[in-house]
N, CA, C and O atoms as a Tinker XYZ file with bonds, in Angstrom:
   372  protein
     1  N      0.820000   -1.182000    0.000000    73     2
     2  CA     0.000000    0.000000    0.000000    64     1     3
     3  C      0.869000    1.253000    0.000000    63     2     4     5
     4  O      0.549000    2.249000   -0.650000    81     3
     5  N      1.981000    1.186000    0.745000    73     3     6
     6  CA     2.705000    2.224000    1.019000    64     5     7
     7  C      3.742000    2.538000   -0.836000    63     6     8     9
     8  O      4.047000    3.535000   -1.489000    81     7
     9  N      3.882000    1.439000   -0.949000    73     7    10
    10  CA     4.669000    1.239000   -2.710000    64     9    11
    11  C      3.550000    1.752000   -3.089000    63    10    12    13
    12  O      4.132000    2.789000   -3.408000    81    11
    13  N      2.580000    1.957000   -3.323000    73    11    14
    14  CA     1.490000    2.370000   -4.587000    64    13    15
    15  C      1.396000    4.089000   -4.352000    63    14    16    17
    16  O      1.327000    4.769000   -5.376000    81    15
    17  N      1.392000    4.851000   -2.896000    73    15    18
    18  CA     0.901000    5.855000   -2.462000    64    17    19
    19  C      1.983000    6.440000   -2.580000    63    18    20    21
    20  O      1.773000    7.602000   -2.929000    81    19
    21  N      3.936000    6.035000   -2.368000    73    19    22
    22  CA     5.238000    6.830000   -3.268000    64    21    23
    23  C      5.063000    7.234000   -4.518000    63    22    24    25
    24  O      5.195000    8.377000   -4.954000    81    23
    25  N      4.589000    5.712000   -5.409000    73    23    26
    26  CA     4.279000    5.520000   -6.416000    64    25    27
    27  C      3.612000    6.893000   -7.309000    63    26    28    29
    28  O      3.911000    7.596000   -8.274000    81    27
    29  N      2.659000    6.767000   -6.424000    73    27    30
    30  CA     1.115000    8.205000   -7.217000    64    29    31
    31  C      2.007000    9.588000   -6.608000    63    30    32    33
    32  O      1.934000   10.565000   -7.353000    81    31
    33  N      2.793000    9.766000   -5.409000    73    31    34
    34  CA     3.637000   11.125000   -5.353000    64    33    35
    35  C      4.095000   11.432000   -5.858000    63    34    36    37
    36  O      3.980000   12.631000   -6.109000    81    35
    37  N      5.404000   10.366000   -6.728000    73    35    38
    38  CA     6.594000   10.499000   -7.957000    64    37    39
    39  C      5.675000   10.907000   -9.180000    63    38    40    41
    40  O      5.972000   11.881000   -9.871000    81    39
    41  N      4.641000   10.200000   -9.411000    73    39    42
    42  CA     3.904000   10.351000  -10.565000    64    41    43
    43  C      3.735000   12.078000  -10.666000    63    42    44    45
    44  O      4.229000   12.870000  -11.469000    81    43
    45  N      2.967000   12.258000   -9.685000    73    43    46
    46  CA     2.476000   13.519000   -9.122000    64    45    47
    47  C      3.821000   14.527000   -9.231000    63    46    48    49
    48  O      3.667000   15.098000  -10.310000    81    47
    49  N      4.677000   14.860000   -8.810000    73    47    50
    50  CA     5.720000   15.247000   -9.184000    64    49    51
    51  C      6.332000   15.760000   -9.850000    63    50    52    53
    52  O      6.720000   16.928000   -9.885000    81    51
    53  N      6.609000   14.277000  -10.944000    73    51    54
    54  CA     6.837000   14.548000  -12.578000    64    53    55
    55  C      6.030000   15.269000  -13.085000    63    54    56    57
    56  O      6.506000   16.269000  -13.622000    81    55
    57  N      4.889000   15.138000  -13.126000    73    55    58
    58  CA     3.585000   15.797000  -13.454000    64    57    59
    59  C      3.816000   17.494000  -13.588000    63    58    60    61
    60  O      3.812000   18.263000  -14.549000    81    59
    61  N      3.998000   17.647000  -12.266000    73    59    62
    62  CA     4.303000   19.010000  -11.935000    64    61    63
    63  C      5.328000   19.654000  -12.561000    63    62    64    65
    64  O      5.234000   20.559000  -13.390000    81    63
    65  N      6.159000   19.222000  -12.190000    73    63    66
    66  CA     7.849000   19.682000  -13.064000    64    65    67
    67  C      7.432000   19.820000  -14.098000    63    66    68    69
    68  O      7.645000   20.979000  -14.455000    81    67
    69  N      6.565000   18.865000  -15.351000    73    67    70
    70  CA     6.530000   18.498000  -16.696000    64    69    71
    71  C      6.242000   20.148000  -17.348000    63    70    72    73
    72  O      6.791000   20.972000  -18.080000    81    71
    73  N      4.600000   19.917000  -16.266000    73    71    74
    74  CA     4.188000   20.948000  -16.835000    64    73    75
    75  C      4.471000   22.365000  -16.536000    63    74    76    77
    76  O      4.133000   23.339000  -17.208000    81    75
    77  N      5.399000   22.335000  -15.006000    73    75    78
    78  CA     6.562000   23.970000  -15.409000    64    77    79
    79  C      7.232000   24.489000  -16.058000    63    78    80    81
    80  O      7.318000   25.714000  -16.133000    81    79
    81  N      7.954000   23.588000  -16.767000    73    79    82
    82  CA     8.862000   23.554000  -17.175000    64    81    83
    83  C      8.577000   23.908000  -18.925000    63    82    84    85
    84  O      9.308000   24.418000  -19.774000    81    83
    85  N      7.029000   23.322000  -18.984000    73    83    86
    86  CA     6.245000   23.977000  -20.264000    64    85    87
    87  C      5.961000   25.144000  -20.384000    63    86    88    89
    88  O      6.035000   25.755000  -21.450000    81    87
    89  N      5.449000   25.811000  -18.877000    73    87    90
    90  CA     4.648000   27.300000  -19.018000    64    89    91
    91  C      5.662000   28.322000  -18.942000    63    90    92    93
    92  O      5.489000   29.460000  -19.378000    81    91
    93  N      7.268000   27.709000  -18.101000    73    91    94
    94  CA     8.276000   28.384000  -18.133000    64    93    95
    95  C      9.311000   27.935000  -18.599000    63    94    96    97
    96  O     10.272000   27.620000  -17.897000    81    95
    97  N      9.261000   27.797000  -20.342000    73    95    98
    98  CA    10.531000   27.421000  -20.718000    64    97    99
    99  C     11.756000   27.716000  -20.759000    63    98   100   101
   100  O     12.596000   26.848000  -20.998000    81    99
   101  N     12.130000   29.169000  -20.504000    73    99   102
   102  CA    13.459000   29.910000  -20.312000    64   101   103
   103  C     13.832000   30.042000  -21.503000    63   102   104   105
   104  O     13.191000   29.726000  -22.505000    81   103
   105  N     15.496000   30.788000  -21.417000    73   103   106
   106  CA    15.481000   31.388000  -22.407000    64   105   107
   107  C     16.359000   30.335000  -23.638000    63   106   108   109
   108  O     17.155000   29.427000  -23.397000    81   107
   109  N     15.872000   30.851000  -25.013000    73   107   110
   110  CA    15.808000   30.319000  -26.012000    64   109   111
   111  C     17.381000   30.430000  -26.959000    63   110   112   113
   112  O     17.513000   31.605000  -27.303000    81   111
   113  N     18.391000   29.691000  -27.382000    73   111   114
   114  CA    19.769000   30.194000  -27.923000    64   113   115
   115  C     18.910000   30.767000  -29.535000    63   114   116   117
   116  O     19.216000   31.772000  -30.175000    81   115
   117  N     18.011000   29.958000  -29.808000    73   115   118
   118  CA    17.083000   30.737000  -31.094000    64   117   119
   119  C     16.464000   32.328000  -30.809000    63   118   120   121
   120  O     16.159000   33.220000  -31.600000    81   119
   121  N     16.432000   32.269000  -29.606000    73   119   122
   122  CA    15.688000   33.624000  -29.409000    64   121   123
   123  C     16.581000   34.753000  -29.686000    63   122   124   125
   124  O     16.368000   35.720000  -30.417000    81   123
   125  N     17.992000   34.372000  -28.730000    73   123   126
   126  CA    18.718000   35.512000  -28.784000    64   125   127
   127  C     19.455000   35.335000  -30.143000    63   126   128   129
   128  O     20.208000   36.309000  -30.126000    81   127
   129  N     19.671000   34.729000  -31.218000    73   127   130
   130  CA    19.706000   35.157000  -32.698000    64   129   131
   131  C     18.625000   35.961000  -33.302000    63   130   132   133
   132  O     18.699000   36.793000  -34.207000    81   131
   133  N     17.919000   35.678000  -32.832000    73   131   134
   134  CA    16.520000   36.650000  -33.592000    64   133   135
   135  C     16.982000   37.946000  -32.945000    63   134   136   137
   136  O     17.071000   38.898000  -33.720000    81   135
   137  N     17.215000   38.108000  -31.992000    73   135   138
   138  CA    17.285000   39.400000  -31.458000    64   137   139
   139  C     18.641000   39.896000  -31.923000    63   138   140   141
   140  O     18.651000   40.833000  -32.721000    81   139
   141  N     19.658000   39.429000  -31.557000    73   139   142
   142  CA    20.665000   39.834000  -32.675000    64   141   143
   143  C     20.436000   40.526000  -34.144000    63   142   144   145
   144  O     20.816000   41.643000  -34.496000    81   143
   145  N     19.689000   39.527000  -34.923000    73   143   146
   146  CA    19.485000   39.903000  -35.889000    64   145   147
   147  C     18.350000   41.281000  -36.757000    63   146   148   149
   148  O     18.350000   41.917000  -37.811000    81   147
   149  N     17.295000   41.131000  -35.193000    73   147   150
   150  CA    16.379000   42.048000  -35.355000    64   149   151
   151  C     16.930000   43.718000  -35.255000    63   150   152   153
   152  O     16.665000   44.729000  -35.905000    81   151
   153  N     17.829000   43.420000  -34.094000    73   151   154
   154  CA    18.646000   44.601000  -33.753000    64   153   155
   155  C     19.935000   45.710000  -35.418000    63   154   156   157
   156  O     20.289000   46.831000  -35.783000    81   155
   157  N     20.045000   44.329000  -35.727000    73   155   158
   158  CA    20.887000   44.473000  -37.238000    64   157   159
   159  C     20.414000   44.645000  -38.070000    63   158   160   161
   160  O     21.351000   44.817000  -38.850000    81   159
   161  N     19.533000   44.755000  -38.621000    73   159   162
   162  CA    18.448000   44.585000  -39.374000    64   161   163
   163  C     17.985000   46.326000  -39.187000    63   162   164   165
   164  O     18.301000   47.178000  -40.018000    81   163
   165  N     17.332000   46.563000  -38.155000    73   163   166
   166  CA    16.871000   48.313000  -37.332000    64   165   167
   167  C     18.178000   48.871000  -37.649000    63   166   168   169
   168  O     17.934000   50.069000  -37.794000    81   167
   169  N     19.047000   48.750000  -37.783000    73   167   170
   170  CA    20.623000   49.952000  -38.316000    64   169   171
   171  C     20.772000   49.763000  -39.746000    63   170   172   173
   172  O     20.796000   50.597000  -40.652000    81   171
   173  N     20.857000   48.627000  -39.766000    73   171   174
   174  CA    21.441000   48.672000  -41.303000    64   173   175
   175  C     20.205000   49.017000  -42.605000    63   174   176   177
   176  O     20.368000   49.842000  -43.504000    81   175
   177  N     19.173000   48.286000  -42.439000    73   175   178
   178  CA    18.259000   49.109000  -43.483000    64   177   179
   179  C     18.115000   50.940000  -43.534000    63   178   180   181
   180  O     17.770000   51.529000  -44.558000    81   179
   181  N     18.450000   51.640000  -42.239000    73   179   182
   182  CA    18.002000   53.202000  -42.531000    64   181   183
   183  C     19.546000   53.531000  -42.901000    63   182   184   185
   184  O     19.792000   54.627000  -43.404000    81   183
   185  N     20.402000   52.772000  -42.704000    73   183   186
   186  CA    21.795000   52.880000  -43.194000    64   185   187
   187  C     22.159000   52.819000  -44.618000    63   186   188   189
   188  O     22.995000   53.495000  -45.216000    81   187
   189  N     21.274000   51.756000  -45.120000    73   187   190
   190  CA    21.872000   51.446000  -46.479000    64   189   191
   191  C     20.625000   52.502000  -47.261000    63   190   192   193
   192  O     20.827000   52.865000  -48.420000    81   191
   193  N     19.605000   52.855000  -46.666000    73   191   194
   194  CA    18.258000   53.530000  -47.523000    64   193   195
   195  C     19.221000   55.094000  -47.638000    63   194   196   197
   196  O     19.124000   55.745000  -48.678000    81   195
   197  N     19.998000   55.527000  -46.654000    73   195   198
   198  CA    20.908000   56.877000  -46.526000    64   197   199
   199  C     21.476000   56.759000  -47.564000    63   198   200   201
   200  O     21.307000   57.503000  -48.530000    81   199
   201  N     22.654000   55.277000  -47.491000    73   199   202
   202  CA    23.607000   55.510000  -48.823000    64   201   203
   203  C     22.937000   55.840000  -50.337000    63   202   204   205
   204  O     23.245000   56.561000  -51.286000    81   203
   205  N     21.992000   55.028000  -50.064000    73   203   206
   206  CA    21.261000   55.414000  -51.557000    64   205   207
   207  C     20.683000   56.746000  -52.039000    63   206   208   209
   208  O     20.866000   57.474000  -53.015000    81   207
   209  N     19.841000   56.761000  -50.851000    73   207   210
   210  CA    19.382000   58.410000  -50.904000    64   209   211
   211  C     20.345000   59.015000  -51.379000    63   210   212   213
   212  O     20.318000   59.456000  -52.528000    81   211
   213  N     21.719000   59.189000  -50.308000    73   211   214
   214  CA    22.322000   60.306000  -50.622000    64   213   215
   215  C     23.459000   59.931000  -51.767000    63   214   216   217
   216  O     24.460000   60.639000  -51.656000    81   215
   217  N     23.503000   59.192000  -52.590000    73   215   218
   218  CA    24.387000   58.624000  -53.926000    64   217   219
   219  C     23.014000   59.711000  -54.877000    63   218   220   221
   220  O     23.449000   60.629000  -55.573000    81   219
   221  N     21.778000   59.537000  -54.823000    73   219   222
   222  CA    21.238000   60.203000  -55.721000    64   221   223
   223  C     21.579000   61.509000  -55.596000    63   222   224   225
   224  O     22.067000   62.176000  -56.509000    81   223
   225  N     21.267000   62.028000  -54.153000    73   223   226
   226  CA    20.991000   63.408000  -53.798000    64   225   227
   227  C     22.985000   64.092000  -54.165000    63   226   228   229
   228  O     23.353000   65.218000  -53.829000    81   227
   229  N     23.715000   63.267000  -54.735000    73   227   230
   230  CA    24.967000   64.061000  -54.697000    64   229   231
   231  C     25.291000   63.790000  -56.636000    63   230   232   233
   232  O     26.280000   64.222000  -57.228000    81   231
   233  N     24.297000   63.084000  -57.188000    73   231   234
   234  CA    24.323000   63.459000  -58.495000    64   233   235
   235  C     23.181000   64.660000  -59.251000    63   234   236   237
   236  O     23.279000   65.352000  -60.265000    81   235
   237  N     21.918000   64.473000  -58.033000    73   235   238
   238  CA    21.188000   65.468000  -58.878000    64   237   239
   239  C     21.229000   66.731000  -57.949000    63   238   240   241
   240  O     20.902000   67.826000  -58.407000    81   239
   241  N     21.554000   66.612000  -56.892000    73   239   242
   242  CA    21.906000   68.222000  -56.386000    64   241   243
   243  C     23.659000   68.332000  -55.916000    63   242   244   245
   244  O     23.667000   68.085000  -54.710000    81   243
   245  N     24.535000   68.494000  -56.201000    73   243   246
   246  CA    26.172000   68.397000  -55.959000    64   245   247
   247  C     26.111000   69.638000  -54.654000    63   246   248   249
   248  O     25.371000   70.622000  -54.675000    81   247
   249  N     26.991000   69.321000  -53.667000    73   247   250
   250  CA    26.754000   70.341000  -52.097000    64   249   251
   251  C     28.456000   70.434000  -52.076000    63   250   252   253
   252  O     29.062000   69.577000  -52.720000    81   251
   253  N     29.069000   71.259000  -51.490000    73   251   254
   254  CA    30.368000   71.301000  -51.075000    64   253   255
   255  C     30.362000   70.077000  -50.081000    63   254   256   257
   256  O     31.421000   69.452000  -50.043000    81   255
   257  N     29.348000   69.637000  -49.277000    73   255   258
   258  CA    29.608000   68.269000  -48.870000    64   257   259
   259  C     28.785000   67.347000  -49.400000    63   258   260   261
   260  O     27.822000   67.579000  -50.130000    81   259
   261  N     29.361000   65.776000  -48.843000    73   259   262
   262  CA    28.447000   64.763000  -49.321000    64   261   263
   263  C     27.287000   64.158000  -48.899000    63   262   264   265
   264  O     27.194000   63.541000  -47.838000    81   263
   265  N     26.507000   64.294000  -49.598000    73   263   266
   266  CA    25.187000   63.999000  -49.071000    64   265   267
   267  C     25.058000   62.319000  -48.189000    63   266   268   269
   268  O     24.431000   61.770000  -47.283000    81   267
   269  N     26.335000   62.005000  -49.396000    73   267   270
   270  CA    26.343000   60.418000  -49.176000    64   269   271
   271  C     26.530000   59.792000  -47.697000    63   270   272   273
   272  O     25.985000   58.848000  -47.123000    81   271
   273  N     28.002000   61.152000  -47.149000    73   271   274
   274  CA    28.468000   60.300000  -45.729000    64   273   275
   275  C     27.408000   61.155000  -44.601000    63   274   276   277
   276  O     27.254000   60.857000  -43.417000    81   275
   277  N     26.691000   62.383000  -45.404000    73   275   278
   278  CA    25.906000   62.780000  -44.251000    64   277   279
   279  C     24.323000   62.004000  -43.831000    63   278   280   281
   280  O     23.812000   62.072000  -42.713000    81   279
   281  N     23.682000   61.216000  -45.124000    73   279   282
   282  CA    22.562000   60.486000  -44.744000    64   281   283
   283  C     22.767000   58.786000  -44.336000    63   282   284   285
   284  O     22.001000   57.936000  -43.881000    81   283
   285  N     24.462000   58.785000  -44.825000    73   283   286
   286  CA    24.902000   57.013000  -44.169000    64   285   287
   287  C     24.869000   57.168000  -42.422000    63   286   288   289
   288  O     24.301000   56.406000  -41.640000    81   287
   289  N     25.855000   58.698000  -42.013000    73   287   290
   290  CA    25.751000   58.837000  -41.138000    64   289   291
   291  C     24.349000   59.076000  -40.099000    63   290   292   293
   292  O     24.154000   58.628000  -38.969000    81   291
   293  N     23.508000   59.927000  -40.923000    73   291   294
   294  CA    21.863000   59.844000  -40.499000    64   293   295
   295  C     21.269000   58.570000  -39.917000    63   294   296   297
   296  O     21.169000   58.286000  -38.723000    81   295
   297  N     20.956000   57.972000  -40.798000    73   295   298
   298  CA    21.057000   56.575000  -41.456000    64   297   299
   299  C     21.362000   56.140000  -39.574000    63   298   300   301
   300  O     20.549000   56.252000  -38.657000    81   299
   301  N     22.631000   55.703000  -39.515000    73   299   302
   302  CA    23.094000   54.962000  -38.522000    64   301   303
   303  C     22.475000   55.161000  -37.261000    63   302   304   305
   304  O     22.153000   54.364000  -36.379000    81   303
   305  N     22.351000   56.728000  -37.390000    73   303   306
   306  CA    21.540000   57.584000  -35.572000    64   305   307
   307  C     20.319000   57.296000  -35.480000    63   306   308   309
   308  O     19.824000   57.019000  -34.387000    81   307
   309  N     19.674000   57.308000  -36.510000    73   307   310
   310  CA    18.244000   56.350000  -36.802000    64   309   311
   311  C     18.506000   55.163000  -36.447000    63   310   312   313
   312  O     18.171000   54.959000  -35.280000    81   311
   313  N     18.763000   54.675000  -36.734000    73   311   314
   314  CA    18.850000   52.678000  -36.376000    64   313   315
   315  C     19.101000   52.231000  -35.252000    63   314   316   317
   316  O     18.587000   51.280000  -34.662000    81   315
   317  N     20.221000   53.196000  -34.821000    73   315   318
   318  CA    20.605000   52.841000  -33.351000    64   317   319
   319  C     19.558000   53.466000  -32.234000    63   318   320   321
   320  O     19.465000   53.113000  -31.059000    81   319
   321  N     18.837000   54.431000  -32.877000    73   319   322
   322  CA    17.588000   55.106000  -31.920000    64   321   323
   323  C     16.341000   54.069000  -32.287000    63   322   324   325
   324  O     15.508000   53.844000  -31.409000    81   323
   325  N     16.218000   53.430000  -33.607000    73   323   326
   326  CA    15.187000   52.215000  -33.136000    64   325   327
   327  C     15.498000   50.847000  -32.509000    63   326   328   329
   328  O     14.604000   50.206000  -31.957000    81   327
   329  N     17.171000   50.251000  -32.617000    73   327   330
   330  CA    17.415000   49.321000  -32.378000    64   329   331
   331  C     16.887000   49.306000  -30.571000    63   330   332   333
   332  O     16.304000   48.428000  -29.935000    81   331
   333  N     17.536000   51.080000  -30.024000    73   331   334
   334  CA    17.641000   50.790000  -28.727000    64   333   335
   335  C     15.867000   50.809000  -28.098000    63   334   336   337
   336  O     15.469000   50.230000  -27.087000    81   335
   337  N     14.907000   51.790000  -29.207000    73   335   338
   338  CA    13.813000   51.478000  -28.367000    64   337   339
   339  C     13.106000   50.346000  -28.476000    63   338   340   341
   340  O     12.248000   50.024000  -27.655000    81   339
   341  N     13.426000   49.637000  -29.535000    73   339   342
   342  CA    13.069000   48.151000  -29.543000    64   341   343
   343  C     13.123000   47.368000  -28.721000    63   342   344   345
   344  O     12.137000   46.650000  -28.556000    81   343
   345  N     14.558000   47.156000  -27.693000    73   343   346
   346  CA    15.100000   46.590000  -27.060000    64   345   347
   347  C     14.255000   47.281000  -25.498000    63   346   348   349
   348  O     13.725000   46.570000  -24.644000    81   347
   349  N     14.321000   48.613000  -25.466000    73   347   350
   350  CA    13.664000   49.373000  -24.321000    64   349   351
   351  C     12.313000   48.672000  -24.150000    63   350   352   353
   352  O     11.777000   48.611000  -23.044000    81   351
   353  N     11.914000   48.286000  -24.955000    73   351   354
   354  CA    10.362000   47.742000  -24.986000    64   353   355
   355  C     10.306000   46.590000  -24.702000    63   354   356   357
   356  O      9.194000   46.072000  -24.604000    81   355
   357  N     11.830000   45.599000  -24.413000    73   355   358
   358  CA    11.851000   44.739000  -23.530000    64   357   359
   359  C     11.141000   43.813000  -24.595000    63   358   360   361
   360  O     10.338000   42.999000  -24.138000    81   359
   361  N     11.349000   43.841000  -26.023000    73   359   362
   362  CA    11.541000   41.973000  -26.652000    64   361   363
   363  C     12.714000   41.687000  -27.055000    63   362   364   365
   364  O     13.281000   41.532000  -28.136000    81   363
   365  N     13.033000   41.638000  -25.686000    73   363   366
   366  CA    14.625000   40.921000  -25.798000    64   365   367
   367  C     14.849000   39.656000  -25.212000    63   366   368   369
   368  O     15.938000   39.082000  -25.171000    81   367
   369  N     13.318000   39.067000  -24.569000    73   367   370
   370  CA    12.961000   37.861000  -24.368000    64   369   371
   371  C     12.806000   37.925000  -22.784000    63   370   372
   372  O     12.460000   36.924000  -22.156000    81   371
């Protein structure tokens, strides 16, 4: 009697753990690539949309400076101001 009533505790147990361990899986080595990548992704597209912009903007309007390193540089302060509020918003897992 006493073997059957360990028995249904261990059961009971596992049970428990099983399903913690479901509702709180922790953190993911897939997750933090996504986030890596999400973060890279928020710089480099307003980065590379600058270079382009400003490759046009320095053939059809010519400036004593370059449009090119001033909207790559744009570009970058943008990305890094969405990468970080992205991250501020805490889906960083």
């Amino acid at each position: 009697m006493t073997n059957d009533h360990d028995k249904e505790d261990r059961i009971g147990r596992d049970a428990a753990r099983k399903q913690a361990a479901r509702d709180n899986p922790g953190p993911s080595p897939l997750r933090g690539i996504s986030v890596f990548g999400m973060i890279g992704w928020a710089v480099a597209v307003p980065t590379v949309a600058g270079a382009f912009l400003g490759l046009w903007l320095d053939g059809a309007w010519p400036q004593a400076f370059s449009w090119s390193v001033a909207l790559i540089l744009g570009g970058v302060v943008i990305g890094a101001f969405l990468a970080w509020r992205w991250m501020d918003r805490g889906n960083t897992g």
